[in-house]
PASEBA-1860 file (N, C-alpha, C; in nm, 3 decimals):
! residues 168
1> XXXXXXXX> -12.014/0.412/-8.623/-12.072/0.379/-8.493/-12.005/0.252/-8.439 ~ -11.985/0.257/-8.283/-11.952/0.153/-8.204/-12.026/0.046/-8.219 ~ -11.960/-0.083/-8.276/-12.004/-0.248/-8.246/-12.054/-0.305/-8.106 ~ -12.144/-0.280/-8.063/-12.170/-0.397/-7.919/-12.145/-0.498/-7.911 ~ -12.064/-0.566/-7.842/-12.062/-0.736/-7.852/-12.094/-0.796/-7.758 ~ -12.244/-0.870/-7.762/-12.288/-0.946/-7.649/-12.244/-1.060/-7.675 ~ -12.133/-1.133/-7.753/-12.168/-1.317/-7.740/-12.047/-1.310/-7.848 ~ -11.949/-1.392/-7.770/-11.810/-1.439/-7.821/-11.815/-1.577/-7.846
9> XXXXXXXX> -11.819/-1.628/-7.928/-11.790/-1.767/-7.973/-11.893/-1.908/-7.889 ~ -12.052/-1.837/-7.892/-12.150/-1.851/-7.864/-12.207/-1.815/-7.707 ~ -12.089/-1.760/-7.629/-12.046/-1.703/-7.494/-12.102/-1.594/-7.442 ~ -12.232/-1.566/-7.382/-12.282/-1.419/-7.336/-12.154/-1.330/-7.303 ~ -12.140/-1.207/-7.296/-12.036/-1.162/-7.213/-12.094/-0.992/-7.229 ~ -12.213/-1.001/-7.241/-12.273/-0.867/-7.216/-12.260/-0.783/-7.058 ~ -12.275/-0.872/-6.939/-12.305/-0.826/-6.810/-12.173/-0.844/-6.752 ~ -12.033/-0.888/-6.812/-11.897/-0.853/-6.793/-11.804/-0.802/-6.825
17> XXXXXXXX> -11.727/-0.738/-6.782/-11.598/-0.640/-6.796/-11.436/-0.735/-6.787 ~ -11.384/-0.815/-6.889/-11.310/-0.841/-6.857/-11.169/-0.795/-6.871 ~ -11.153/-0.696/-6.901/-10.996/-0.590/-6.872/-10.944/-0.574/-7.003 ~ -11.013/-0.624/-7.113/-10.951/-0.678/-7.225/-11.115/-0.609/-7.355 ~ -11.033/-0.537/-7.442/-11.149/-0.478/-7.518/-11.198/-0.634/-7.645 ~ -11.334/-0.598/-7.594/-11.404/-0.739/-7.631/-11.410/-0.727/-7.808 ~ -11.384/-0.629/-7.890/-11.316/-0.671/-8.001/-11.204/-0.736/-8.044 ~ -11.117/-0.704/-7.905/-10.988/-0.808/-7.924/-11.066/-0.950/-7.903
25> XXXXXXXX> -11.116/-0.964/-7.775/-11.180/-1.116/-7.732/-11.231/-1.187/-7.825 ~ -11.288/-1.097/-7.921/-11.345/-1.125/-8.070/-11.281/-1.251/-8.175 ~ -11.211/-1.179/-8.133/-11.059/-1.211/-8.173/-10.948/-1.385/-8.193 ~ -10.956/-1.381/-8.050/-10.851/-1.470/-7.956/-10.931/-1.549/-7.897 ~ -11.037/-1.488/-7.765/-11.067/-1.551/-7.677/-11.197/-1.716/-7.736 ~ -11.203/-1.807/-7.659/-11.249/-1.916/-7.715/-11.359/-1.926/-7.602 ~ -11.502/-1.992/-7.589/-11.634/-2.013/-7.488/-11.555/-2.047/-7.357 ~ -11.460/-2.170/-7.402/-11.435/-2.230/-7.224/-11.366/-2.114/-7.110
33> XXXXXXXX> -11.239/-2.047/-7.251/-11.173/-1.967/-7.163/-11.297/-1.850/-7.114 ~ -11.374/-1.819/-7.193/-11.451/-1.728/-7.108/-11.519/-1.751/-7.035 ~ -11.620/-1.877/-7.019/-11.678/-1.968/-6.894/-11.609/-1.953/-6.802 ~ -11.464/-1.990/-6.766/-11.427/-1.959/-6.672/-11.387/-1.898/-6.656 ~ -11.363/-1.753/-6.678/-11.353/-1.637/-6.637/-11.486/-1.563/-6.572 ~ -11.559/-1.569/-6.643/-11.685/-1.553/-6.568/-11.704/-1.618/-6.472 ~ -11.685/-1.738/-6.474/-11.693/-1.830/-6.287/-11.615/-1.789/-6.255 ~ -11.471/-1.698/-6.238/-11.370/-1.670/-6.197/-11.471/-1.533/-6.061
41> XXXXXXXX> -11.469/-1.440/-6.204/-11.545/-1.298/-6.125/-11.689/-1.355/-6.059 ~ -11.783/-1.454/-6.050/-11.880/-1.490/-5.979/-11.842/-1.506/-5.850 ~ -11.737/-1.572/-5.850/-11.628/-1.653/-5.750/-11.591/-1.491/-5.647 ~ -11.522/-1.391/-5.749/-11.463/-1.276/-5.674/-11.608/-1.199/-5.578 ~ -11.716/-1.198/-5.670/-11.845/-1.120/-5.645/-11.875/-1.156/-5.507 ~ -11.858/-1.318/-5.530/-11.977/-1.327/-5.387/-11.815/-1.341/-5.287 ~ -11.738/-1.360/-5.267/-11.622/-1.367/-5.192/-11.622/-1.246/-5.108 ~ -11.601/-1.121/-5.205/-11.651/-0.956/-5.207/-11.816/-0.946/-5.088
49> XXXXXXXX> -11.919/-0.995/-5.136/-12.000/-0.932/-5.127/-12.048/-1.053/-4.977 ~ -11.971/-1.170/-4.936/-11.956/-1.248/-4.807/-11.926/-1.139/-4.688 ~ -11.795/-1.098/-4.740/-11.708/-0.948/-4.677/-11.777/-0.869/-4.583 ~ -11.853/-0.834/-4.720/-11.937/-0.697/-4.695/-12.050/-0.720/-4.580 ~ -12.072/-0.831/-4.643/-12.255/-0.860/-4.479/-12.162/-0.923/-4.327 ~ -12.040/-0.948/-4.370/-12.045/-0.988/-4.238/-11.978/-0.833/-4.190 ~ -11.934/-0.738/-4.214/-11.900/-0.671/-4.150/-11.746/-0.563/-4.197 ~ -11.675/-0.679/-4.299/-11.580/-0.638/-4.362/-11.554/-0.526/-4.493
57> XXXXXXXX> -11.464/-0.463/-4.474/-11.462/-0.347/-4.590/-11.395/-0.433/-4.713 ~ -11.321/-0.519/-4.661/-11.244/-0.574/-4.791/-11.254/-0.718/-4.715 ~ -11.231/-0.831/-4.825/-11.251/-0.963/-4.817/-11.063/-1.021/-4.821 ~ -11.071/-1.154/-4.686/-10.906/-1.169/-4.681/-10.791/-1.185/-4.857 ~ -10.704/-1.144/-4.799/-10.610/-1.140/-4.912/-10.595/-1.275/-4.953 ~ -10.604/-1.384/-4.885/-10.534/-1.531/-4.908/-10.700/-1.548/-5.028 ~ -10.784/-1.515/-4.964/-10.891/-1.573/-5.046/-10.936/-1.496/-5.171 ~ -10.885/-1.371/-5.175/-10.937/-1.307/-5.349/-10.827/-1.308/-5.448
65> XXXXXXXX> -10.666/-1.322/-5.334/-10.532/-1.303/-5.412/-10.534/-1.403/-5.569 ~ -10.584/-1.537/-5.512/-10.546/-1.654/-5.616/-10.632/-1.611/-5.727 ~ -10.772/-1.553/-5.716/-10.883/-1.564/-5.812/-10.826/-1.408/-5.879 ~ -10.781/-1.326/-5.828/-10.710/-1.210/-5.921/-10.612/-1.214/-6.025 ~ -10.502/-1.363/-5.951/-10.385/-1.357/-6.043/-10.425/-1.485/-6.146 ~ -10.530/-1.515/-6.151/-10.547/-1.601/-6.239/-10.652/-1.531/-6.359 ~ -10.738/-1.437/-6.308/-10.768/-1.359/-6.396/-10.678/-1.263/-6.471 ~ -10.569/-1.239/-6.410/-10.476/-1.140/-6.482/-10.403/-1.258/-6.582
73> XXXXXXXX> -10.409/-1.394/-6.533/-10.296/-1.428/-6.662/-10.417/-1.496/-6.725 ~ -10.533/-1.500/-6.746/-10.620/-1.467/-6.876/-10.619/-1.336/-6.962 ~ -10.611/-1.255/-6.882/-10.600/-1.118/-6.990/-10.463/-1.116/-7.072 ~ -10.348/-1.152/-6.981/-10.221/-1.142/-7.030/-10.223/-1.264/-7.126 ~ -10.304/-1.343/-7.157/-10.289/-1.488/-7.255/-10.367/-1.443/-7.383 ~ -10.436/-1.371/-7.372/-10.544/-1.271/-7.433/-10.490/-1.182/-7.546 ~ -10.396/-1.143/-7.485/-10.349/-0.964/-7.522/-10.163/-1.083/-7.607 ~ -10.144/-1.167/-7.540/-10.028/-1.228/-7.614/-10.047/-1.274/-7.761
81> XXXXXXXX> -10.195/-1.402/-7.766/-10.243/-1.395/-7.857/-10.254/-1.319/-7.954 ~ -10.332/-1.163/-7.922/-10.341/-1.076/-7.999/-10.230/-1.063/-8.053 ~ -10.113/-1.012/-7.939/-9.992/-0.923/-8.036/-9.969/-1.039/-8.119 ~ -9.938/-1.180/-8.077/-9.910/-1.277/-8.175/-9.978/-1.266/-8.322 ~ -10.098/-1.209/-8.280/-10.179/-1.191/-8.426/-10.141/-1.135/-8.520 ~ -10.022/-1.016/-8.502/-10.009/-0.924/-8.597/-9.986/-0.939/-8.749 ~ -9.989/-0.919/-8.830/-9.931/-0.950/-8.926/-9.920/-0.855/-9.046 ~ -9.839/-0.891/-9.209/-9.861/-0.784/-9.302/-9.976/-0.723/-9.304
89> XXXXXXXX> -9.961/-0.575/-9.297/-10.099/-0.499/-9.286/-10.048/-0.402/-9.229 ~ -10.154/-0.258/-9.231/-10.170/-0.142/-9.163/-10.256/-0.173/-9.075 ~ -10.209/-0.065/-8.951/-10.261/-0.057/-8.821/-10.283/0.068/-8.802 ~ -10.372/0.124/-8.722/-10.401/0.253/-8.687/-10.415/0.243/-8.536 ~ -10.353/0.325/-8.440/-10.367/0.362/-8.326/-10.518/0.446/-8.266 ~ -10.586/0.366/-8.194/-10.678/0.402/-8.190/-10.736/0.508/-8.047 ~ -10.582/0.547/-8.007/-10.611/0.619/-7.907/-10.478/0.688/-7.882 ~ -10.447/0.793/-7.805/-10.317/0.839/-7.758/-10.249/0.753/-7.673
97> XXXXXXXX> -10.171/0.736/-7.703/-10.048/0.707/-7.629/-9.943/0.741/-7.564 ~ -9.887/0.783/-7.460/-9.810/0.864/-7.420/-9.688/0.794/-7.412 ~ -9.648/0.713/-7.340/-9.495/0.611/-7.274/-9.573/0.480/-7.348 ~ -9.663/0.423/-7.336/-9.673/0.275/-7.374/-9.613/0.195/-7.474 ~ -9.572/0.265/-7.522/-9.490/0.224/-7.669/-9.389/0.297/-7.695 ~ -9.201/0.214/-7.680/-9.095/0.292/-7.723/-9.045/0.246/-7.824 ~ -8.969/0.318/-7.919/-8.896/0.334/-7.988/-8.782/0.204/-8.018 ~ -8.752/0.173/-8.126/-8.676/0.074/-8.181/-8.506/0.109/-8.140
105> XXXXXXXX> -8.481/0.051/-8.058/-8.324/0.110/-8.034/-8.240/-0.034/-8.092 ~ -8.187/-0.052/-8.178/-8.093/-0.198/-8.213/-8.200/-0.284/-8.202 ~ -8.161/-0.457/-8.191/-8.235/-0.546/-8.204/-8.307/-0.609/-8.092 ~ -8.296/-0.553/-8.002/-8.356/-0.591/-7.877/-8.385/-0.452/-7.790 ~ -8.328/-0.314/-7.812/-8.327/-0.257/-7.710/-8.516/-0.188/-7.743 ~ -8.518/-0.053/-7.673/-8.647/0.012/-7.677/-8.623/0.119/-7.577 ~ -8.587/0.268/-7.685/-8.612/0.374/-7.581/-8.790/0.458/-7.534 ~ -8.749/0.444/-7.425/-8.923/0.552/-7.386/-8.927/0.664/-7.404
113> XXXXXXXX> -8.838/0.747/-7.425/-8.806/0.918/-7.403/-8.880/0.956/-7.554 ~ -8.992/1.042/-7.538/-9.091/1.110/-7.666/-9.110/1.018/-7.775 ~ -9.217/0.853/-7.679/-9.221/0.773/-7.786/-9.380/0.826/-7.807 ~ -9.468/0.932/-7.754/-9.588/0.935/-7.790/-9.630/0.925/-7.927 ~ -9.786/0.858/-7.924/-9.824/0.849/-8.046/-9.953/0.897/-8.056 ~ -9.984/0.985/-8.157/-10.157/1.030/-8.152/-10.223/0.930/-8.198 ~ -10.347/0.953/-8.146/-10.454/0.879/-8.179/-10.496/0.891/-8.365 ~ -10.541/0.771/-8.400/-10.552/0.757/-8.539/-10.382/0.777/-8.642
121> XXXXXXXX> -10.269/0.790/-8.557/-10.175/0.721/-8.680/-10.179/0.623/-8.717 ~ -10.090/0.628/-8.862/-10.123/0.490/-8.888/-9.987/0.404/-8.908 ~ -9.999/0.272/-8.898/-9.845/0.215/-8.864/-9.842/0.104/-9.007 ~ -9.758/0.079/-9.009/-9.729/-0.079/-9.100/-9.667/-0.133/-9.063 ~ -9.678/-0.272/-9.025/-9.662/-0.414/-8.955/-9.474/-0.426/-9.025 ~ -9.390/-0.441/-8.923/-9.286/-0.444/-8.993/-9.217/-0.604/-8.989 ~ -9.212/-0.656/-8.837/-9.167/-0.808/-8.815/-9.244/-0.838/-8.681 ~ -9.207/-0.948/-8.630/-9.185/-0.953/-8.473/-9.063/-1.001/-8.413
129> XXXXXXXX> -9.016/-0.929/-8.328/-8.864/-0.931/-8.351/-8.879/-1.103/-8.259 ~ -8.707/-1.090/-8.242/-8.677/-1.258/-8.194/-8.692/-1.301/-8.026 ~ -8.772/-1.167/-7.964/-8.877/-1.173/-7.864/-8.986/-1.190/-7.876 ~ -9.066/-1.204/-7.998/-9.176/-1.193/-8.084/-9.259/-1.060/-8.016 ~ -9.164/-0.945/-7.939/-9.249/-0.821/-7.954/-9.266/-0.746/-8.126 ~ -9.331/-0.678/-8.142/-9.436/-0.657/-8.284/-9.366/-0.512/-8.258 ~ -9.284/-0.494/-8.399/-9.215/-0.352/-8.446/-9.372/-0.332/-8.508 ~ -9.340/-0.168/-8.563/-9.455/-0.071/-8.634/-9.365/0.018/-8.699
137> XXXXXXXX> -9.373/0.023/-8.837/-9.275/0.199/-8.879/-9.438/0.318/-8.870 ~ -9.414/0.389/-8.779/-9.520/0.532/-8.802/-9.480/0.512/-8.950 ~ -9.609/0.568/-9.018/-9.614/0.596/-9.134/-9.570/0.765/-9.203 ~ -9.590/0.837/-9.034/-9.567/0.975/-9.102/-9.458/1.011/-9.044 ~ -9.375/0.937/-8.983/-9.246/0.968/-8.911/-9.121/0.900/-8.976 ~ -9.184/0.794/-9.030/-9.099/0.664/-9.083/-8.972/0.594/-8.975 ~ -9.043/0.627/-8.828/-8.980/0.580/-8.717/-9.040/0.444/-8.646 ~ -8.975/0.352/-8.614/-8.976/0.205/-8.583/-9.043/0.215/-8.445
145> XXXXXXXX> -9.143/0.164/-8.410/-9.191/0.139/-8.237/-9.197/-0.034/-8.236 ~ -9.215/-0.030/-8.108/-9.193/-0.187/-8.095/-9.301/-0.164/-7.946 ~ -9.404/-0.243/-7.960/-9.494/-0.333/-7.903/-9.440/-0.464/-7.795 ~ -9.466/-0.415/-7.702/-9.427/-0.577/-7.604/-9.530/-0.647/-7.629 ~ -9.497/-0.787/-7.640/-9.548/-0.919/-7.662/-9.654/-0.933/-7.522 ~ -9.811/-0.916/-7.595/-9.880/-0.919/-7.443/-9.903/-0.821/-7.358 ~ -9.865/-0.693/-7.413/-9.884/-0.563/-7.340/-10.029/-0.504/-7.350 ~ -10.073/-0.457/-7.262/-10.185/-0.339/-7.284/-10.209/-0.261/-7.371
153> XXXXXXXX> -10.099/-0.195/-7.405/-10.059/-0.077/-7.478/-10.092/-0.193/-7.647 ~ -10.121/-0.308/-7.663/-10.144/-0.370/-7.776/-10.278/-0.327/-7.834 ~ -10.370/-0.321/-7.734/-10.542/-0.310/-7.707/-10.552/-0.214/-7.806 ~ -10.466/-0.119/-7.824/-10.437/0.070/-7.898/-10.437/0.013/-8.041 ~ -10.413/-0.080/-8.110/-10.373/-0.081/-8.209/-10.463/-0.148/-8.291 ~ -10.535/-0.111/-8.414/-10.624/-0.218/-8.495/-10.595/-0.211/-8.639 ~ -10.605/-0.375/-8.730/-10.564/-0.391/-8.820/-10.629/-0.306/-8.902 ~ -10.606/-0.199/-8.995/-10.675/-0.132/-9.103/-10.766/-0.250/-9.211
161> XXXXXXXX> -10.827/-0.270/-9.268/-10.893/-0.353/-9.357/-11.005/-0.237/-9.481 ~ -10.888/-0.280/-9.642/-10.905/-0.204/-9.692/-11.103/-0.194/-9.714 ~ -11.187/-0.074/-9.768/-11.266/-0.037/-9.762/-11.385/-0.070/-9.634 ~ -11.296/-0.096/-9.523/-11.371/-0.117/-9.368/-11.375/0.020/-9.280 ~ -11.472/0.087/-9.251/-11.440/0.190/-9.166/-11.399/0.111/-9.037 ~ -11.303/0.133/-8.952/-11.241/0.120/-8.829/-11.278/0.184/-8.726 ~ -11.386/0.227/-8.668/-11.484/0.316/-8.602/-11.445/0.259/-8.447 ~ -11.377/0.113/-8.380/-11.371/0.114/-8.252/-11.289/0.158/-8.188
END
């Protein structure tokens, strides 16, 4: 069964969605950075919902633009962390994957062409290369994927921990 997580590092975060699966936040994220993220989206809510009573379908661009891209480079500081996290260990993919993750081409490259991965393979932590994106050998392919540093497509991936069921 699924973990609920109301309260990150003494931090409510039950009544928010922040783009980022709150087992990772578990994780990485620290009270202040989430304080203000939450004042971030309070900030977007009523900006949004000013809009709306006076008459507007959408609220001006100059005024929600700044409070969006500053929430996106919390998630992206989030999800960097994480991949930074990786380490010796098995990983299991915890969802399908289609393009999000390519293939090990040389020491820097990465092809996309039939890098899908099913849900529940399982990977082993190989390095992080000298981009510090996070290689994986599939375990049943014995083929190399490589993880961008800070990607979405990171969220997919959780450390195995021997006699832990991995249920998220």
């Amino acid at each position: 069964m699924k973990k609920i997580i109301k309260e990150i590092d003494g931090e409510s975060v039950a009544l928010y969605s922040f783009g980022v699966k709150k087992h990772i936040l578990e994780l990485v994220a620290k009270a202040p950075e989430l304080k203000k993220f939450k004042s971030l989206v309070n900030e977007r809510r009523k900006i949004r919902a000013e809009a709306w009573q006076t008459g507007k379908r959408y609220p001006n661009y100059r005024d929600i633009n700044p409070i969006d891209s500053e929430l996106r480079g919390y998630r992206q500081w989030w999800r960097t962390q994480y991949t930074n996290s990786f380490e010796d260990g098995l990983y299991k993919a915890t969802k399908n994957l289609q393009y999000e993750v390519g293939r090990c081409q040389g020491e820097f490259g990465v092809t996309w062409r039939n890098s899908a991965i099913n849900k529940n393979t399982l990977f082993m932590y190989i390095r992080h290369d000298p981009l510090d994106n996070v290689e994986l050998m599939n375990l049943s392919s014995n083929e190399l994927v490589k993880i961008k540093r800070g990607s979405a497509s990171s969220e997919a991936f959780i450390k195995v921990t021997e006699g832990e069921k991995n249920d998220q």
